[in-house]
Each structure stands twice: as C-alpha cells, then as structure tokens.
C-alpha positions as CSV (number, residue, x, y, z in Angstrom):
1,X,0.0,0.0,0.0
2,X,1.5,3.7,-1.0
3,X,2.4,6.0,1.8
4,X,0.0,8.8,2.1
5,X,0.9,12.6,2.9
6,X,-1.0,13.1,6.0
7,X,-2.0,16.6,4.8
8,X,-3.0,16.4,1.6
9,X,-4.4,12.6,1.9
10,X,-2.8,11.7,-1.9
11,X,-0.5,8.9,-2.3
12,X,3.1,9.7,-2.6
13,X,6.0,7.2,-4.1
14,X,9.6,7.3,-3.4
15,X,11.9,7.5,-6.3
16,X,15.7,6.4,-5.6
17,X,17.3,7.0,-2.4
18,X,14.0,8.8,-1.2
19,X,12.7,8.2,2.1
20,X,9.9,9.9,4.4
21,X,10.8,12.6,6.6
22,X,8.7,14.9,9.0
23,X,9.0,19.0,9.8
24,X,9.2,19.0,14.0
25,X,9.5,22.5,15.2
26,X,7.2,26.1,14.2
27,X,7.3,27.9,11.3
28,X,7.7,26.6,7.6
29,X,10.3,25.3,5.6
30,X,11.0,25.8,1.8
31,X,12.1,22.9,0.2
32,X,12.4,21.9,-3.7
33,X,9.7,25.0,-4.6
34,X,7.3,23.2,-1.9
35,X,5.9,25.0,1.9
36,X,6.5,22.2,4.5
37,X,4.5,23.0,7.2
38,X,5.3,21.8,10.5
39,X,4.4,17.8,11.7
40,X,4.3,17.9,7.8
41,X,5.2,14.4,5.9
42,X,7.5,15.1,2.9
43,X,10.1,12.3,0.9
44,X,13.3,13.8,0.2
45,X,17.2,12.2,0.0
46,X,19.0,12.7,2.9
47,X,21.8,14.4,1.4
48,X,19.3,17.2,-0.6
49,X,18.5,18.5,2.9
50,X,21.1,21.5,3.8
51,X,23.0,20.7,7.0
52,X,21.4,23.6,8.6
53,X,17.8,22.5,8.5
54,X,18.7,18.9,9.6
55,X,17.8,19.8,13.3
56,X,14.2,20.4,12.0
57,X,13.4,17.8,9.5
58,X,13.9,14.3,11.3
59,X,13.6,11.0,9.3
60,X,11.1,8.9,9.5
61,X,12.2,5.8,7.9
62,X,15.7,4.5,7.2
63,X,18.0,5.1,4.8
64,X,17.4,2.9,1.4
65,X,20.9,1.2,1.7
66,X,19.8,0.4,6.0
67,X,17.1,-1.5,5.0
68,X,16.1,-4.7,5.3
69,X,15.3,-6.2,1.7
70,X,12.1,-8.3,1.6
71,X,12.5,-12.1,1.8
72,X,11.7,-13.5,-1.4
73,X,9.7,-16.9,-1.2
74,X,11.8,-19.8,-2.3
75,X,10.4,-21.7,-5.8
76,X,9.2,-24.7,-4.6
77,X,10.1,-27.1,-7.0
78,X,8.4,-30.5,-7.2
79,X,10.0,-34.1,-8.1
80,X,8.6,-37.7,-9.0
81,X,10.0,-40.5,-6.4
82,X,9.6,-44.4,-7.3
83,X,8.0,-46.5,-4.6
84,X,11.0,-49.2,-4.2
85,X,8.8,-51.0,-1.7
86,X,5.3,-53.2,-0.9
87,X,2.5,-53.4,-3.5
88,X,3.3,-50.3,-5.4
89,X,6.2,-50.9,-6.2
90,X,7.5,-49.3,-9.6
91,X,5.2,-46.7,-9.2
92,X,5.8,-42.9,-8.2
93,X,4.8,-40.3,-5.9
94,X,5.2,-36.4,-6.8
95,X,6.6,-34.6,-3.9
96,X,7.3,-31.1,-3.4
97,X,10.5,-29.2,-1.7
98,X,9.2,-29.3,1.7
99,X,8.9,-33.6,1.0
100,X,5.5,-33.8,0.9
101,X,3.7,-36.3,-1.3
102,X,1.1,-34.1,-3.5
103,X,-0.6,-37.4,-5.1
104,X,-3.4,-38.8,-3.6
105,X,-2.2,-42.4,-5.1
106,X,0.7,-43.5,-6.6
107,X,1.4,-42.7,-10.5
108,X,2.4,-44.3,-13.4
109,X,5.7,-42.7,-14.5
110,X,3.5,-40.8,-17.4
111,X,1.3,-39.2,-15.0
112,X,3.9,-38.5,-12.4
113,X,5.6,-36.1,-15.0
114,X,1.9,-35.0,-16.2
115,X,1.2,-33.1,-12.7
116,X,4.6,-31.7,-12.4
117,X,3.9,-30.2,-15.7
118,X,0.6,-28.8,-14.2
119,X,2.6,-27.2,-10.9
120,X,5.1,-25.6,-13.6
C-alpha cells in the first residue's frame, strides 16, 4: 500500500534513495519549490537536505541502503519418487520441496511427469 501525505491525503512514491521525513518545530520550511508546514510528511534524499535544517526535519524511515530487503519466497520445486517397496512398487509419488507427497495415489511414471507439468 503507498504511503499517504497526511496533509493532503494523496499517495506519494519514493523515487531512488528517497525516504519519508517529518518538519518538527514552528514555522515553515521551503524545500524543492514546496511549503512544509510543521508535523508535515515530505520524501526527500537525505543528502538534498542542507545541513542547517537537519535539526528540524527528522527521518522517519531509514536510509534505502539500512534497510532490510524483503525475503523472497523460495520456488518450490516438485519431483517424482519411485515407490522401491510393498505393493506399489515401480510406481511414483510427486513430492514437493518441503517432502511432501502431492498425489493422492501412486502414478504411473507418465502421469507422475503429467502433474509436475501442471505445478510448472
């Protein structure tokens, strides 16, 4: 979900190396040809900010290279296994990457690689 400007209620997305920051403090700060108006949400780069004005415009958020990249899911990946044993023997079971067996019965070797191809 997009980040919201809390005064003007419209979504607002960070380009590169832009992260939220908030105007503590009276008065109003000029900024990029905008009014930030104090408790005011605004994205900027840290380093755009002038050194002087840093004691008045805190970060909300950390800095792009501080944070933590989300986890992407592993691919599960799925794999036919002959039954070597009891009364099905020479048939096969699909099974995913966790181990567990997707087939309700065991497959001939045909449909084995038939619902793989479905999962794909």
């Amino acid at each position: 979900m997009a980040k919201r400007d809390k005064n003007k209620n419209k979504p607002i997305s960070p380009t590169e190396g832009e992260i939220l920051h908030i105007k503590i403090g009276g008065g109003s700060f000029h900024f990029k040809g905008k009014i930030i108006k104090p408790k005011q949400t605004f994205l900027a780069d840290p380093d755009e900010i002038p050194k002087g004005f840093r004691d008045i415009v805190k970060p909300i958020e950390d800095k792009p290279e501080n944070r933590k990249k989300p986890k992407v899911p592993a691919v599960p990946t799925y794999k036919k296994v002959k039954i070597e044993k009891g009364d099905k023997k020479g048939k096969w079971n699909v099974v995913n990457s966790d181990g567990k067996v997707l087939n309700e019965k065991p497959l001939n070797e045909k449909d084995a690689d038939a619902l793989i191809e479905t999962f794909s």
